[in-house]
N, C-alpha and C positions, 0 to 999 in steps of 0.2 A: 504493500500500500504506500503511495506518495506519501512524501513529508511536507504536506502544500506549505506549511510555517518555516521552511528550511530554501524557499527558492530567492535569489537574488532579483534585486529591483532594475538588470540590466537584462533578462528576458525578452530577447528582441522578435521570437517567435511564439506566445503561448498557445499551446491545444485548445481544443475545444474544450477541452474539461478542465483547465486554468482558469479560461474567460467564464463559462460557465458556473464554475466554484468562486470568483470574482463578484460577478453579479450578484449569486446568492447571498454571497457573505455580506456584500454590502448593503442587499435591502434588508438582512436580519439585523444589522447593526443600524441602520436607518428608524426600522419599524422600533426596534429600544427605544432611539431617543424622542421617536414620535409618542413614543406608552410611557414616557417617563413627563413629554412635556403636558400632558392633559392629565397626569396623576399629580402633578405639583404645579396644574396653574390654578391662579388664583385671580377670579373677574366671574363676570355675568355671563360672559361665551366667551367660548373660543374660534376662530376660521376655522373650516372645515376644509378648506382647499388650502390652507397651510400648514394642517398636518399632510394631507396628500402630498404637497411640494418638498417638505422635509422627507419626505420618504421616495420620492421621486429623483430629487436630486442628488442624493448619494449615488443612485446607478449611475445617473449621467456623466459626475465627477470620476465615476471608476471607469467607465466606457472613453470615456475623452484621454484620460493618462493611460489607460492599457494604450490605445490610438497613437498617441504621442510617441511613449517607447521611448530610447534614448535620442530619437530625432531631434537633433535642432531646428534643421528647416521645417518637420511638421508641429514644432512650440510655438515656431514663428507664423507658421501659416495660420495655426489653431486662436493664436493671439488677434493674431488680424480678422479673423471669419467675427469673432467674439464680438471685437468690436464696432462693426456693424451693427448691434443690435444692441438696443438700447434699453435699461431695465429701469422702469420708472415706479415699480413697486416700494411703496414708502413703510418703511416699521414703524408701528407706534408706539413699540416696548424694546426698549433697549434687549430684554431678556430673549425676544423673537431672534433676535441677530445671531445671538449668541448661541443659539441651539441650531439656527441653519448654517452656522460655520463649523459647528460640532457635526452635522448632516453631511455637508461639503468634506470636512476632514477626513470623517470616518471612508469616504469616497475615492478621495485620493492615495489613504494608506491602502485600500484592498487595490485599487487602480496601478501601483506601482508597486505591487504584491508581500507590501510588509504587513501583512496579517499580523502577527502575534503585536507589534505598535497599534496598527487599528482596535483588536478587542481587549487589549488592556486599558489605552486609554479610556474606548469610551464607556469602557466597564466601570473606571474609575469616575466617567465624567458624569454618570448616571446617577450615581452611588451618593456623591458627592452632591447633586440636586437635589434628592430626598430627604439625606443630611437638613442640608437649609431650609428645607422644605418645611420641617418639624423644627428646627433649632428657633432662639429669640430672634435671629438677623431678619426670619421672615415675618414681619407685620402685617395683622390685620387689615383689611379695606376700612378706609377712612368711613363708608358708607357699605350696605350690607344690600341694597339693590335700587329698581327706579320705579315711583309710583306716578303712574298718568292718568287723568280725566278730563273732560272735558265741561267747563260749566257756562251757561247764558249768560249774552253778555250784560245784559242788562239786571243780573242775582244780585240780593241783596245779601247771600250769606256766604258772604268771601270771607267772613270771618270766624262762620263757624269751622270751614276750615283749617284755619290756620289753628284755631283751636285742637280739634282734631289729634292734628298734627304733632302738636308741643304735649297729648296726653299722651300718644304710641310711638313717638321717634324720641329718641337720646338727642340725633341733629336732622336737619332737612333742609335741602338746599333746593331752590329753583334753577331749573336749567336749562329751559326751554320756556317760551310766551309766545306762541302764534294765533295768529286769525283763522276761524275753519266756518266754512259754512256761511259766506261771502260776508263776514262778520257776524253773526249772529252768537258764536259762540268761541269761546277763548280754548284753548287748548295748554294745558299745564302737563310739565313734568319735572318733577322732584328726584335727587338720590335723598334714601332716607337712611337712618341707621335706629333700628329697631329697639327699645328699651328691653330689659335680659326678661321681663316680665309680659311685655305684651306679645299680643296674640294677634297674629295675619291676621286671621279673618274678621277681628272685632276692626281694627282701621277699614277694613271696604266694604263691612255692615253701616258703622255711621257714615262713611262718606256715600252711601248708596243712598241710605235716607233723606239726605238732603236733596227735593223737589229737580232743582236747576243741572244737577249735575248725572253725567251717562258715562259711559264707555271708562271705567273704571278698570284699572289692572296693577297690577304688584307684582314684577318680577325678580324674583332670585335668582342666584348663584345657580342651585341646586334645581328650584321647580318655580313656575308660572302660576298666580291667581290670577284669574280674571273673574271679571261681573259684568 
């Protein structure tokens, strides 16, 4: 049986069972870092087509450096094709970055066939995430999810609201104020952080009662209320 962990990164011909065992190895090191980034994020949602690209892009990374080989002119050429194309995809979490370089990495070590570097590191790099994951460094959400409704614009109990509000949230922030219903009705959304005592569904029992307002919802981390 091959020593696939014993080959050199200067393989200027691999089999088909190299490339093969390549691919594999790096969408199983891929799919980790994908099962470790939704086990240790922390938000409302997550993209769902940026776990797919995390997992995506590790083969891509290992098919383009298998490609390359010790070529310089196909570095060069692979460099120029690259640039052509223009990647306008913006992260809005520093953390995002940092696990599709971990994706990208894990891609290039099986790509240039240092296995035993690819599943140590991102063994450790995984390991290392759930660590923090549970340790103090990681903090709670400033706010615990976002409460929306919508009320007339002409309501005289924009104060029962806010009442409401200051009985079931610790904080509440506004985040949103638009126009819906060619004015006729205001559209609100709050992040709230939940007092350790109240209870979802007692917040969109009274705000339901209140006449002027509809289309009530409270979403979590975890699960959706709506009314």
């Amino acid at each position: 049986m091959p020593d696939f962990f014993s080959f050199q990164t200067s393989s200027a011909n691999p089999t088909y069972i190299i490339v093969l065992f390549t691919v594999l190895l790096s969408f199983l090191l891929s799919s980790l870092i994908a099962f470790t980034y939704v086990k240790t994020f922390r938000g409302l949602s997550f993209s769902r087509t940026f776990i797919q690209a995390l997992v995506l892009s590790s083969i891509i990374a290992a098919v383009i450096m298998q490609s390359i080989g010790d070529s310089l002119g196909r570095g060069l050429g692979m460099i120029g094709a690259l640039a052509i194309i223009r990647f306008r995809t913006n992260f809005k979490d520093a953390r995002d970055i940092i696990f599709m370089f971990a994706s990208l990495a894990s891609g290039i070590a099986c790509g240039v066939y240092a296995y035993a570097v690819g599943i140590t590191g991102i063994l450790f790099f995984c390991l290392i995430a759930f660590v923090l994951h549970f340790s103090p460094l990681e903090q709670n959400s400033a706010f615990d999810g976002m409460l929306r409704f919508s009320i007339a614009s002409t309501s005289q109990n924009k104060h029962l609201i806010e009442t409401i509000l200051k009985k079931h949230c610790r904080v509440f922030a506004l985040i949103t104020l638009r126009e819906i219903a060619q004015g006729e009705r205001w559209d609100y959304a709050y992040h709230v952080k939940m007092r350790n005592n109240a209870k979802k569904s007692e917040i969109l029992e009274e705000l339901r009662q209140i006449d002027t307002i509809n289309a009530v919802s409270l979403l979590f981390q975890e699960t959706t209320v709506e009314i």
